[in-house]
Backbone as numpy.savetxt, mean C-alpha at the origin, in Angstrom:
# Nx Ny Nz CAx CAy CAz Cx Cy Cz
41.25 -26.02 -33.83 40.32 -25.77 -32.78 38.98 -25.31 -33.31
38.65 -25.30 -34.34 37.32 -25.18 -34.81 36.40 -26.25 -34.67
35.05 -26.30 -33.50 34.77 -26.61 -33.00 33.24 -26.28 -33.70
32.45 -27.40 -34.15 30.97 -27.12 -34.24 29.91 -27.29 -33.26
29.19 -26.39 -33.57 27.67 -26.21 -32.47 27.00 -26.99 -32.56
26.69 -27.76 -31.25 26.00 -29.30 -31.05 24.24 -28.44 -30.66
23.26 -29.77 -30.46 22.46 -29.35 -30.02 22.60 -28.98 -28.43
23.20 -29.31 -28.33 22.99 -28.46 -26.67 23.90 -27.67 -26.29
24.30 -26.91 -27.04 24.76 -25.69 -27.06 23.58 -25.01 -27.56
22.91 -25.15 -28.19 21.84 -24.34 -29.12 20.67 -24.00 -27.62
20.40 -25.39 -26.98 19.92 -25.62 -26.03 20.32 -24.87 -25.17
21.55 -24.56 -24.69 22.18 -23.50 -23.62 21.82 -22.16 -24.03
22.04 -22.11 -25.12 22.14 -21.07 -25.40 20.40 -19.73 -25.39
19.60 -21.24 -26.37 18.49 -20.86 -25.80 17.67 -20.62 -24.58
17.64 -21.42 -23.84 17.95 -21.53 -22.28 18.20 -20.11 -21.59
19.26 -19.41 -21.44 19.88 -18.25 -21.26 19.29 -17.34 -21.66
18.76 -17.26 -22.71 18.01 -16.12 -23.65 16.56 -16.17 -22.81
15.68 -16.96 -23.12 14.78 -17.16 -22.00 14.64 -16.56 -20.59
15.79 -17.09 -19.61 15.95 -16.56 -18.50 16.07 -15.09 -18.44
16.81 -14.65 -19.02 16.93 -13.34 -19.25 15.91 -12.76 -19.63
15.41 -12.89 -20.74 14.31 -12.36 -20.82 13.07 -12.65 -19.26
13.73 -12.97 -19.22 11.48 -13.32 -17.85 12.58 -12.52 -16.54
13.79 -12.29 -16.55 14.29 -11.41 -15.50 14.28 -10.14 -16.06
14.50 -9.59 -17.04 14.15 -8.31 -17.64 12.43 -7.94 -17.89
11.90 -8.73 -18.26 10.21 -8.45 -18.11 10.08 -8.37 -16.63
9.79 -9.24 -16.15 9.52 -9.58 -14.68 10.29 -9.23 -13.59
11.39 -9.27 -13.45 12.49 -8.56 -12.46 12.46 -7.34 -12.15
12.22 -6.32 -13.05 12.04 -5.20 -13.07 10.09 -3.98 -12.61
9.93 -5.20 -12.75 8.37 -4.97 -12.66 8.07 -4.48 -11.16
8.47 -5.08 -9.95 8.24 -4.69 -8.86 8.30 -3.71 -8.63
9.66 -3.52 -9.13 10.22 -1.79 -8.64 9.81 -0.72 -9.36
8.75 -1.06 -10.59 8.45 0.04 -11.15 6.83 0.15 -10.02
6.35 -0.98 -10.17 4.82 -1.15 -9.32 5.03 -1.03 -7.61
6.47 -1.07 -6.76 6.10 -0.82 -5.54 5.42 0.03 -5.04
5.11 1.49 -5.35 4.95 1.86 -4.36 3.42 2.10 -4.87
2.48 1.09 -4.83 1.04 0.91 -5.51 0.02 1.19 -3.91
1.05 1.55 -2.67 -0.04 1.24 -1.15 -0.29 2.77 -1.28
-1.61 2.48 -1.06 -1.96 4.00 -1.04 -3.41 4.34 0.05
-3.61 5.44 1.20 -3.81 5.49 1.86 -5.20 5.89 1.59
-6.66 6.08 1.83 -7.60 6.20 1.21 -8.54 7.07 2.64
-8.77 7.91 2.41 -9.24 8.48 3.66 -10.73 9.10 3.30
-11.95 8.59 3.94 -13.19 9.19 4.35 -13.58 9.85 5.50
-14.51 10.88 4.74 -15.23 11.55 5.91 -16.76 11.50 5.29
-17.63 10.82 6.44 -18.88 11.11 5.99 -19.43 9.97 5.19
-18.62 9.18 5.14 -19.09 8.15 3.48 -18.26 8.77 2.40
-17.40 9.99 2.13 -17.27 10.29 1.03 -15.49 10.35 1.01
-15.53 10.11 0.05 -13.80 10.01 -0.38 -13.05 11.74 -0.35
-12.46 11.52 0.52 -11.81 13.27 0.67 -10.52 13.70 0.68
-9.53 12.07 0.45 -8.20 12.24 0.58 -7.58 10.94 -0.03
-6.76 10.79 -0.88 -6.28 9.84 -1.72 -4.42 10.07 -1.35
-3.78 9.11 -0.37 -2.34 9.60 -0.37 -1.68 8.14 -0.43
-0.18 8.54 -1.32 0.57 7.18 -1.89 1.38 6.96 -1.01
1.89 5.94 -0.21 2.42 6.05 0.98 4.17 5.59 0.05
4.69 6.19 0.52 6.18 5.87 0.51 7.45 6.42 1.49
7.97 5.64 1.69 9.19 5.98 2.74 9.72 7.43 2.38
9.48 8.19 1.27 10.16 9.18 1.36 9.39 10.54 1.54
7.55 10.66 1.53 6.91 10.96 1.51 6.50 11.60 3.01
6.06 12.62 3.42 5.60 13.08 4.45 4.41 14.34 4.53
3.68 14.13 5.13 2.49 15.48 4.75 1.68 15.14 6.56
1.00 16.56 6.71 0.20 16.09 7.99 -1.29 16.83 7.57
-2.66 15.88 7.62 -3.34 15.99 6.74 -4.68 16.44 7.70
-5.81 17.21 8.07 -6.70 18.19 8.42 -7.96 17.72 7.46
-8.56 17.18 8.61 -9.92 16.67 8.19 -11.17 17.29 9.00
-11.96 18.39 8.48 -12.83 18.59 9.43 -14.24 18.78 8.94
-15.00 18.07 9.50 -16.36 18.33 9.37 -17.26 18.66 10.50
-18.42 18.62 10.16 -19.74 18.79 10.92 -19.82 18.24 12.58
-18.93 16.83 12.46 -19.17 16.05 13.88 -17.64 16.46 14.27
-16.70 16.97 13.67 -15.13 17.30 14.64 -14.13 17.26 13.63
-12.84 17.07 14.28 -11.64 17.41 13.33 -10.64 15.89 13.55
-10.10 15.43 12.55 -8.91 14.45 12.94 -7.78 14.83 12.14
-6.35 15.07 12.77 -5.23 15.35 11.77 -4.59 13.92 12.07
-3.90 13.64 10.77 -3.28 12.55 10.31 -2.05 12.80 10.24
-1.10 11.91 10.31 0.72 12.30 10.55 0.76 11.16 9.24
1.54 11.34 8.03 1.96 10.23 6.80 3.16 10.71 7.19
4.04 9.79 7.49 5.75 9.14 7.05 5.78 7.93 7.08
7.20 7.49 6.61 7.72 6.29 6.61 7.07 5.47 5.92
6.32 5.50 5.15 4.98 4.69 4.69 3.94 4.08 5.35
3.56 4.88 6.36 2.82 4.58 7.35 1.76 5.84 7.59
0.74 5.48 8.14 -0.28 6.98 8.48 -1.15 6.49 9.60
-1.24 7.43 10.84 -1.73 7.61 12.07 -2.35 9.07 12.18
-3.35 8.77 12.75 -4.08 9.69 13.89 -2.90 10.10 14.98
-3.12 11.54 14.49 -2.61 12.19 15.90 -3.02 12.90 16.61
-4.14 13.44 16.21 -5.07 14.32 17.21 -6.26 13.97 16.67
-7.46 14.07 17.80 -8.92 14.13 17.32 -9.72 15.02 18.63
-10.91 15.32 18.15 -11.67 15.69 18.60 -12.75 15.11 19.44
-12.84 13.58 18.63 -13.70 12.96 19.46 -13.69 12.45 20.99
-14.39 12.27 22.24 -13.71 12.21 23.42 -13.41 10.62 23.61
-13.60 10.00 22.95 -12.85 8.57 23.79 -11.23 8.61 22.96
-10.75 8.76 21.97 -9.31 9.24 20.89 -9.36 7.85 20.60
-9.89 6.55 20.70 -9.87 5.48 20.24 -8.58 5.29 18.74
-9.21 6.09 17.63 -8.93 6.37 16.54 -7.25 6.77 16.49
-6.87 7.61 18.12 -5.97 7.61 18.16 -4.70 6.69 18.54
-5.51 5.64 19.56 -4.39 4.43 19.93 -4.72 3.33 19.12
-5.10 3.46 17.96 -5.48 2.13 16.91 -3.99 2.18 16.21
-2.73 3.34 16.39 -1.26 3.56 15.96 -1.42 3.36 14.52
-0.44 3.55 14.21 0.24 3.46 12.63 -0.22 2.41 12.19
-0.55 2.59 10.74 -0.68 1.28 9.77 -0.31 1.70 8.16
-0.24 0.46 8.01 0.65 0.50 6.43 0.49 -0.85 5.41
-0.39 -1.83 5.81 -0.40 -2.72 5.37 -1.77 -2.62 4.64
-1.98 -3.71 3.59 -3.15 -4.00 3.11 -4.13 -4.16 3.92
-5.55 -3.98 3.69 -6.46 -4.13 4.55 -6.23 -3.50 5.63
-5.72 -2.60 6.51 -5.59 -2.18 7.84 -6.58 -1.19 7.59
-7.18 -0.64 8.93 -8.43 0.65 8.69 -7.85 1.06 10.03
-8.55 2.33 10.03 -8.37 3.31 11.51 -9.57 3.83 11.66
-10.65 3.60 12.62 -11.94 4.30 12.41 -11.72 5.45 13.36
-12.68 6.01 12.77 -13.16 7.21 14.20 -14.86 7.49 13.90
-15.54 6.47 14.63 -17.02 6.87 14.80 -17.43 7.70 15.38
-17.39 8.38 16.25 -17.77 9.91 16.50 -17.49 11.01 15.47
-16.79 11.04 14.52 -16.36 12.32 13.89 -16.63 11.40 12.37
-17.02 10.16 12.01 -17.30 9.56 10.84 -16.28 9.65 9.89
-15.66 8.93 10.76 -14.17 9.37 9.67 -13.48 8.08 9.67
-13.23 7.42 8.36 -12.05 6.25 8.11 -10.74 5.85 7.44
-9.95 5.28 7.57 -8.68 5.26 7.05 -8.12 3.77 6.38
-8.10 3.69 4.84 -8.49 2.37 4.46 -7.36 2.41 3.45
-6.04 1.20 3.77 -4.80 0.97 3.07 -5.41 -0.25 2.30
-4.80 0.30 0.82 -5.39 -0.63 -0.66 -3.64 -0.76 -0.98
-3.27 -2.09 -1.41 -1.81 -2.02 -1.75 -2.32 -2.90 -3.48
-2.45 -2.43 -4.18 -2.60 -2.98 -5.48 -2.00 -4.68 -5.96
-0.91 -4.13 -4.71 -0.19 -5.54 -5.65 -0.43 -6.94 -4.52
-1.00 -6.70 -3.22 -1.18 -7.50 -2.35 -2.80 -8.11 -2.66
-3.12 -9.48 -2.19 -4.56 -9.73 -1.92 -5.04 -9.54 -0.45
-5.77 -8.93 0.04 -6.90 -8.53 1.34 -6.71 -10.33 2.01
-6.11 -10.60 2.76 -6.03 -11.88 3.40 -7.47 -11.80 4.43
-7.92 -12.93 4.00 -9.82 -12.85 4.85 -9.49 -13.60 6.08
-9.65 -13.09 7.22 -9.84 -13.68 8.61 -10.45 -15.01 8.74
-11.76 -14.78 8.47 -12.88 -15.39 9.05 -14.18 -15.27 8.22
-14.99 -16.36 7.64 -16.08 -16.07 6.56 -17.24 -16.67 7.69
-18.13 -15.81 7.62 -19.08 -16.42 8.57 -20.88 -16.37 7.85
-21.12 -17.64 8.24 -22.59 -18.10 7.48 -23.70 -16.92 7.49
C-alpha cells in the first residue's frame, strides 16, 4: 500500500493551505474591527463627545451650552435624544440611530449627532449639479 504523491495531491494539498490561510487572515478580521461605529457628538461646531457604540455599552450623556441642554440615552448600539431644551424637541422624534451616515440635529441648541462606522462606505443619495 505504499502509494506515491501525484501532482494533484500536491495541488490539494496546496489548495487547502491557501484557503486556510485567507480564512485565518481574513475571517478573523471582522470580529476584531466590528465594533469600529462610533458616535460623534457636537456642540457649537466643536467636537465634545466621541462614544463607541456597542451592544454592551450604555452611558446617558449631558450636553449643555449657551443656547440649552440635550441628554442623550447610548444602548444597544444605538444613541437618541431624550430630552432637550429646545421648544419644537424635533431632535427628539428624529429616534434612535446607529447606522453609518445617520445625524440627529438640534438647531436651536447647535447641537449634532454624526455615526462614522469605519468599516462601512457613506451610501450618497443624490449628487446634485
Amino acid at each position: 500500500m505504499n502509494k506515491k504523491i501525484n501532482k494533484y495531491d500536491i495541488g490539494l494539498i496546496v489548495s487547502i493551505i491557501i484557503i486556510s490561510l485567507f480564512f485565518i487572515l481574513y475571517g478573523g478580521r471582522d470580529a476584531v474591527i466590528s465594533n469600529s461605529k462610533t458616535a460623534y457628538i457636537y456642540s457649537n461646531n466643536k467636537l465634545v463627545g466621541e462614544y463607541v457604540l456597542t451592544d454592551d455599552y450604555k452611558d446617558v450623556v449631558n450636553i449643555e451650552s449657551e443656547t440649552g441642554y440635550n441628554i442623550m440615552h447610548i444602548e444597544n448600539g444605538q444613541i437618541w435624544i431624550h430630552e432637550a431644551s429646545c421648544p419644537d424637541k424635533i431632535c427628539i422624534y428624529q429616534g434612535k440611530i446607529s447606522k453609518n451616515g445617520e445625524m440627529i440635529v438640534c438647531i436651536p441648541n447647535r447641537m449634532f449627532i454624526k455615526i462614522v462606522d469605519e468599516n462601512e462606505e457613506s451610501e450618497i443619495d443624490f449628487i446634485a449639479d
